[in-house]
C-alpha positions in Angstrom: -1.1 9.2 -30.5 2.3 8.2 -31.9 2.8 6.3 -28.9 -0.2 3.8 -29.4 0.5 3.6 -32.6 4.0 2.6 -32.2 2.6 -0.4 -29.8 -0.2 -1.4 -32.8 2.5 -1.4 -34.8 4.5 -3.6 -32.3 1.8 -6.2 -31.4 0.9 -6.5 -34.6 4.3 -7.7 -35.7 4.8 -9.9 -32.7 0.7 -11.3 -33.8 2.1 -12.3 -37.3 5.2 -13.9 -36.3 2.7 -16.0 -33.5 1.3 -17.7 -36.5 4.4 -18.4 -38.3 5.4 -21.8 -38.4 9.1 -21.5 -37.6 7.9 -20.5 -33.7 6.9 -24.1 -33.8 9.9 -25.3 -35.4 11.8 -23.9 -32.6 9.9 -24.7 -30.2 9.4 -20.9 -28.7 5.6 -21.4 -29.2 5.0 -20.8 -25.6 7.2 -18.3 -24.7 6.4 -16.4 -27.5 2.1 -16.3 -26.4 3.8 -15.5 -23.1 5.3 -12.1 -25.0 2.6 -11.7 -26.2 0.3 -11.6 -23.6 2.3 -9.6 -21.5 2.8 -7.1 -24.2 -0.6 -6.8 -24.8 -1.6 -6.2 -21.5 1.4 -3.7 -20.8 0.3 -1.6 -23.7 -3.0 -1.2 -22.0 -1.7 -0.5 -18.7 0.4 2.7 -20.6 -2.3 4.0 -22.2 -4.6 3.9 -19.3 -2.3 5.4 -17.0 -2.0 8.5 -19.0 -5.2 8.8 -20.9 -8.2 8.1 -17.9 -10.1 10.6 -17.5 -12.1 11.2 -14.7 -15.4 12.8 -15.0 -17.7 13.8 -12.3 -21.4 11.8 -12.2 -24.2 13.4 -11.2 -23.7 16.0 -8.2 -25.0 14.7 -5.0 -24.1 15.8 -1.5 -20.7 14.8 -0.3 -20.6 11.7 2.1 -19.2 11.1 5.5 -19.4 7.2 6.8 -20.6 7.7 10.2 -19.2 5.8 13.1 -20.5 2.4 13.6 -22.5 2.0 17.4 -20.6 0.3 19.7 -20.0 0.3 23.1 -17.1 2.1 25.6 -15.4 -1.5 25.9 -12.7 -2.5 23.7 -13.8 -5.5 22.5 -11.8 -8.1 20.3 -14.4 -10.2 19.4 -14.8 -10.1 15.4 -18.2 -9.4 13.5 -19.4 -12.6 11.2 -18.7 -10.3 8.1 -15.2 -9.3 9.9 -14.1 -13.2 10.1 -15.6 -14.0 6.7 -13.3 -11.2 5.6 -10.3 -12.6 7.5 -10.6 -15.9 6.1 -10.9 -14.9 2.6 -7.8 -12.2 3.3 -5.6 -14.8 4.9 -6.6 -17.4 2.2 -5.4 -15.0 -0.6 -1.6 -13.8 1.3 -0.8 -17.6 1.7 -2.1 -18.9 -1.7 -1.3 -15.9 -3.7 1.7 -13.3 -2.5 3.3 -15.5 -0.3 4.6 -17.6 -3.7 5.1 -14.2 -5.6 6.7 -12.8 -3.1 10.7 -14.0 -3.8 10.1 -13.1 -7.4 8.2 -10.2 -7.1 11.2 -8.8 -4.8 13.8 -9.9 -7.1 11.9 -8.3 -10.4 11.2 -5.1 -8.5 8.1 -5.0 -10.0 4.1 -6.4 -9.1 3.4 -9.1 -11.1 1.1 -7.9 -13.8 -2.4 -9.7 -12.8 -1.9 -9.2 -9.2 -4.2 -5.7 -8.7 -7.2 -7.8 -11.0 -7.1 -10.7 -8.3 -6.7 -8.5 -5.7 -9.7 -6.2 -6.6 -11.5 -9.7 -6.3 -11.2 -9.7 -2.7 -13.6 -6.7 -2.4 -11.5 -4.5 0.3 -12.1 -1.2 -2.3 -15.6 -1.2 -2.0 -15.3 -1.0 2.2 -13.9 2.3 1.0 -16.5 4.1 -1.1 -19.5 5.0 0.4 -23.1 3.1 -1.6 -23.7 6.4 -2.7 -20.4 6.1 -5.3 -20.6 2.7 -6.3 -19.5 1.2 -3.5 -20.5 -0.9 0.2 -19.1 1.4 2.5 -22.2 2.5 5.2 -20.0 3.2 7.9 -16.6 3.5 9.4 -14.6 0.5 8.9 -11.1 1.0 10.1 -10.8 -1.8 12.3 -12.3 -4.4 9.1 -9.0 -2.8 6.9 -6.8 -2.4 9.8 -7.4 -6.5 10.0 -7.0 -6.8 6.2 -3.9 -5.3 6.4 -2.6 -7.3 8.6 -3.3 -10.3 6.7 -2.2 -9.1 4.0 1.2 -8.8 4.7 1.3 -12.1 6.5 2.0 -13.2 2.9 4.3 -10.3 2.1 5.0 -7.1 3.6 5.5 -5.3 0.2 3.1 -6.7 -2.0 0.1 -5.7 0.4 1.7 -2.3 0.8 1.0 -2.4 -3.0 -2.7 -3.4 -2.9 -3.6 -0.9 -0.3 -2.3 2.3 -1.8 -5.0 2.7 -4.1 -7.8 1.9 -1.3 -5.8 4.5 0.8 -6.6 7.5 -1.5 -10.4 6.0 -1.6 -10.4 6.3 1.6 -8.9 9.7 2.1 -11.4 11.0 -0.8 -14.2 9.6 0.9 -13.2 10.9 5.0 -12.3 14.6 3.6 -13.3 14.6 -0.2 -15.6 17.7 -1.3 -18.8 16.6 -3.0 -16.9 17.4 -6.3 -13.7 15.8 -5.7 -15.9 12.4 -4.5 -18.4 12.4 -6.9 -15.2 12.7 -9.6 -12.9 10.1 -8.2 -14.5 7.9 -5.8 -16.9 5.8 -8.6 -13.8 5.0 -10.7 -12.2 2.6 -7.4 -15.6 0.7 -7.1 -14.9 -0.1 -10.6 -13.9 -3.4 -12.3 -10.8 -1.3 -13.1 -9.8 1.0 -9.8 -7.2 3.0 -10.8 -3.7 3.0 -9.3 -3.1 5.6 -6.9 -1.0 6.9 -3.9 -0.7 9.5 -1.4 2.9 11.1 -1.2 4.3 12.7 1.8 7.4 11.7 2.5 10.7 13.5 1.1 14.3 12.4 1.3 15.8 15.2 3.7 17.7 14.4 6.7 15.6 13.9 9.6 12.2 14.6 7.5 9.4 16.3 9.5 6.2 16.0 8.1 4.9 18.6 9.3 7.9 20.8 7.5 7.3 20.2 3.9 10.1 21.1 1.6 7.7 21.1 -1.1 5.0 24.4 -1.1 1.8 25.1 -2.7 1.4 29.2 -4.0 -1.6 30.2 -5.1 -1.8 31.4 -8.4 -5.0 33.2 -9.8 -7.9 30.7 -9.0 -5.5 27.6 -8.8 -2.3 26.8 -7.2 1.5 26.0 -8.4 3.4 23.0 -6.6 7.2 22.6 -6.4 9.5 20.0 -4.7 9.8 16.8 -4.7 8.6 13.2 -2.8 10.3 10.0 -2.1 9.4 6.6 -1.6 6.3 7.0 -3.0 4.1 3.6 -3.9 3.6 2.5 -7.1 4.7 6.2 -8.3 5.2 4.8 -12.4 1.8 3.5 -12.7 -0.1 5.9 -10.3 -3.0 7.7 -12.2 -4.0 9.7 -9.3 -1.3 10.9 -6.9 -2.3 12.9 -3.2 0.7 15.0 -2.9 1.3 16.7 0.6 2.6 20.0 0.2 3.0 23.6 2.7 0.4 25.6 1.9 0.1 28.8 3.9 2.5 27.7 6.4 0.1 24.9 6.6 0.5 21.1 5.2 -2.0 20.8 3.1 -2.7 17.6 0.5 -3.6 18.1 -3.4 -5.2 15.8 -5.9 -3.1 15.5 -8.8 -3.6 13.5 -11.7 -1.1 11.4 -13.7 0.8 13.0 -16.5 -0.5 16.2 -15.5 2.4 18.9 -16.9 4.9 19.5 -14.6 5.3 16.1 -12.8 8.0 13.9 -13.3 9.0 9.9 -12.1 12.1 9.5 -11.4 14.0 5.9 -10.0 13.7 5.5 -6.1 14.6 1.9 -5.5 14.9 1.2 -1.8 16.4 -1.6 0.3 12.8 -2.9 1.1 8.9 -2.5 -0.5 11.0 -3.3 -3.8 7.6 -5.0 -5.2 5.9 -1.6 -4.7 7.9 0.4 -7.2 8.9 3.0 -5.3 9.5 6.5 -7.0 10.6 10.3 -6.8 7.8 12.4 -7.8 9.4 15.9 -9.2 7.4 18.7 -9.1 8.4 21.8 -11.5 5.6 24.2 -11.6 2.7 21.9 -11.6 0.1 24.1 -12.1 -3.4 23.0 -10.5 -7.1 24.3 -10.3 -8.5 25.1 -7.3 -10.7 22.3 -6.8 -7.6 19.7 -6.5 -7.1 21.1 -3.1 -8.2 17.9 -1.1 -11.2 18.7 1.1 -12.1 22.0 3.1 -12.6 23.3 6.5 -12.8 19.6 8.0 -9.6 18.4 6.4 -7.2 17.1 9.6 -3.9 16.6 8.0 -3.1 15.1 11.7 -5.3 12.6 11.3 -4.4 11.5 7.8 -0.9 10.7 9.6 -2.3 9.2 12.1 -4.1 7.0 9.6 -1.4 6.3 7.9 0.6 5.4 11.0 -2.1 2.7 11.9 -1.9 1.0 8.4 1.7 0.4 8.4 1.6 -1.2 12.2 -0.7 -3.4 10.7 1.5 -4.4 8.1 4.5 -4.5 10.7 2.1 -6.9 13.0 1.0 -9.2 9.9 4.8 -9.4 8.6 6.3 -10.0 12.1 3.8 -12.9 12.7 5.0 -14.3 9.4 8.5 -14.1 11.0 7.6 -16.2 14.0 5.5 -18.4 11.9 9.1 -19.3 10.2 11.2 -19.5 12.7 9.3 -21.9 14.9 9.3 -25.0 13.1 12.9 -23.7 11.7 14.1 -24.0 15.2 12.4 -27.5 15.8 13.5 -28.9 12.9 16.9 -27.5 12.7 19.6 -29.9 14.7 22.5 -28.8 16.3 25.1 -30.9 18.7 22.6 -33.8 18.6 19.3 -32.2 19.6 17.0 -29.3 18.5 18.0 -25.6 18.2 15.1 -24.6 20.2 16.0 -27.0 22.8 18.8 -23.9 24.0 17.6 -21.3 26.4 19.0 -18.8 24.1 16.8 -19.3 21.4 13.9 -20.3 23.5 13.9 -17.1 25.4 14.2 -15.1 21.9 11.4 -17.1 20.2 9.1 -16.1 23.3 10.3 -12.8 23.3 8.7 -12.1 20.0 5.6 -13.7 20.6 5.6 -11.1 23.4 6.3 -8.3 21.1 3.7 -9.0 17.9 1.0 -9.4 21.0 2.2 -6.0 22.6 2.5 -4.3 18.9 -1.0 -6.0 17.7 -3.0 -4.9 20.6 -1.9 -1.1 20.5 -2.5 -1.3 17.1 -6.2 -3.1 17.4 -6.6 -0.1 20.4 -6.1 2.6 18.6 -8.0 1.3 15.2 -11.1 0.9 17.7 -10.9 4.1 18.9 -10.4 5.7 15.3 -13.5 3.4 14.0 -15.3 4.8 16.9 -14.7 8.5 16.0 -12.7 8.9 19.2 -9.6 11.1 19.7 -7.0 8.3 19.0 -3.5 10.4 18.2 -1.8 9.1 21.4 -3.1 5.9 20.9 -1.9 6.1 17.1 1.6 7.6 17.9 2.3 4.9 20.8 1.8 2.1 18.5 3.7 3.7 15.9 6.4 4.0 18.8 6.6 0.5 19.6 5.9 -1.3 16.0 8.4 0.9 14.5 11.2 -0.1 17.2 10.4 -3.7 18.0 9.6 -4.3 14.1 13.4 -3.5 13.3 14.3 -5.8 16.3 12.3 -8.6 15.1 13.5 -8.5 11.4 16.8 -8.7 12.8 16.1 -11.6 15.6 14.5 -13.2 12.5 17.7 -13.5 11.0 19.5 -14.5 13.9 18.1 -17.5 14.4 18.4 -18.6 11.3 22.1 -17.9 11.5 23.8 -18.1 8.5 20.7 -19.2 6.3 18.8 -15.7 7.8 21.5 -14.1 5.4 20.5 -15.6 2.2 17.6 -15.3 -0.3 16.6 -19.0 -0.3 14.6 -18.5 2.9 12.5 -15.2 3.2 13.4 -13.7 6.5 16.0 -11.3 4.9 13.7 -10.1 2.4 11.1 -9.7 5.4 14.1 -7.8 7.8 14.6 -5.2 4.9 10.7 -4.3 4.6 10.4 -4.3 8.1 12.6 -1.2 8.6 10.4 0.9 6.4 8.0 1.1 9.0 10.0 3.9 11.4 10.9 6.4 8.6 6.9 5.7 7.1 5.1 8.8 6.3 1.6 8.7 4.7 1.9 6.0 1.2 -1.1 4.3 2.8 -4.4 5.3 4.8 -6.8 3.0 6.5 
């Protein structure tokens, strides 16, 4: 209470001096609406990402999107609702994060409307099922595999941003007990979703994720978690966190809510996903109830790897199409010994190379997605494109910046910023769920 009162306080000070005349006098008139604002709308982010509360609605039987009917081809043809989405997708990356992105890098922070005109887009509601609020009346992995994609045409790390919090929808809705769904899922079809993140990764050597340093005991009817995660999304403002821990000798995942006892952000800043926040989430003793153990018998901690796996290709096939994008009329227009760079063999050959690669990485990705909308066994599917996006994505990035030569090596053109996020995507564990 002392804390929102402390902000009242604030605001109202910064209010009164808003009206004073000497702002105008000085001419600080704008910037000082601009504080304003901004601390306004801060203050409300604080207090909402400590004080939601979720509630369960009425109980209703849990839900399980089936898989839509299709056929045993793979077929790359898009649905009219699929291209309406695409165009709308692709409209927002190059309108909207491609111009925030530099900044948004640079400020190691979202800017602070981005989630409200990103909620506009709709992609939450392809995650809850009608039943919770939301759209969702089947399977739709391929439809946010594509979003994905698009997304991070305009930037790699700001879409990384905007999924996490339809990630844990979608986990919640594909394993979710009636409870658990009927408590969370009607808060992301919301005008408001709440921010939220699944966290599996850990910073040990060589991490296995299927060897979790962090362990779940059980404890009387509930549970006590203690380790710690790394890299996690959005971790400061996350009001619902899916935290993978060993249970059993098992991995098991567990919904835990933000500022629960026990749980503690700590700085995580990475070379790339800067935009994203990422935090350590310390766990001392975190005591939880039973029924924040995600799902039951038909929870497939492979599959929300898998999953996961398939998101951030997407994300690596978007971002690396952004690096071709550049360097082609880079290439043309750059002149070198009297004629065009691209004119050489050498960086001909290289340009080609990559259109090669995104194909190679995009279909694998598009494969496996169909097979996983389909409610086919997809792991080797999953785990080849993970194979090849995470290898050829770090060669791109750095291709990317070769071509540009000196110029790849500085911030005024965004190649380096896209050869940083691009190496998350081999050491990517969970963060994000299609």
């Amino acid at each position: 209470m002392k804390m929102v009162d402390l902000q009242g306080a604030g605001l109202s000070m910064l209010s009164r001096m808003a009206q004073s005349e000497l702002i105008d006098s000085l001419k600080l008139r704008k910037p000082f609406e601009k504080l304003l604002y901004r601390g306004s709308k801060a203050g409300f982010q604080v207090i909402g990402a400590t004080a939601r509360a979720f509630k369960s609605t009425d109980k209703k039987p849990r839900e399980r999107l089936p898989a839509p009917v299709r056929t045993d081809l793979f077929d790359l043809n898009l649905t009219n609702e699929q291209q309406m989405i695409r165009e709308s997708v692709q409209r927002f990356a190059a309108e909207v994060l491609y111009p925030l992105a530099h900044k948004s890098d640079e400020a190691v922070s979202l800017p602070a409307d981005l989630r409200a005109q990103a909620a506009e887009l709709g992609l939450a509601y392809y995650a809850v099922p009608e039943a919770m609020g939301g759209a969702a009346s089947e399977q739709s992995v391929v439809t946010q595999m594509l979003a994905a994609e698009d997304l991070a045409h305009g930037d790699f790390s700001l879409a990384a941003a905007i999924l996490a919090p339809i990630s844990v929808a979608n986990a919640l809705t594909r394993w979710g007990t009636a409870e658990q769904q009927s408590r969370y899922l009607p808060a992301f079809a919301s005008e408001q979703a709440p921010v939220a993140s699944i966290a599996v990764n850990e910073a040990t050597p060589l991490f296995n994720p299927y060897k979790l340093s962090t362990t779940a005991k059980r404890s009387g009817d509930g549970f006590v978690l203690n380790g710690e995660k790394s890299l996690v999304l959005c971790g400061a403002d996350a009001e619902l966190v899916l935290v993978a821990a060993m249970l059993d000798d098992k991995p098991a995942l567990f919904i835990v809510e933000g500022g629960s006892e026990g749980m503690r952000w700590m700085s995580d800043e990475a070379m790339g996903l800067k935009a994203t926040g990422t935090m350590k989430l310390r766990l001392d003793n975190l005591t939880l109830p039973a029924d924040a153990l995600l799902g039951d018998q038909d929870f497939d901690y492979q599959q929300l790897l898998d999953f996961g796996y398939l998101a951030w290709c997407a994300l690596a096939v978007g971002t690396a199409q952004a690096v071709l994008d550049y360097v082609i009329p880079y290439c043309n227009d750059r002149v070198a010994f009297g004629e065009p760079i691209s004119h050489r063999q050498g960086v001909a050959f290289m340009i080609a190379d990559l259109a090669v690669e995104i194909d190679s990485m995009r279909m694998l990705t598009w494969n496996a997605a169909s097979l996983a909308e389909a409610g086919k066994p997809f792991h080797r599917e999953a785990y080849l494109a993970r194979l090849l996006c995470a290898e050829k994505s770090m060669q791109i990035g750095t291709n990317g910046v070769q071509l540009l030569g000196g110029h790849g090596f500085t911030k005024e053109h965004p190649v380096e910023r896209w050869y940083r996020d691009l190496r998350f995507v081999a050491i990517a564990h969970g963060g994000l769920h299609l």
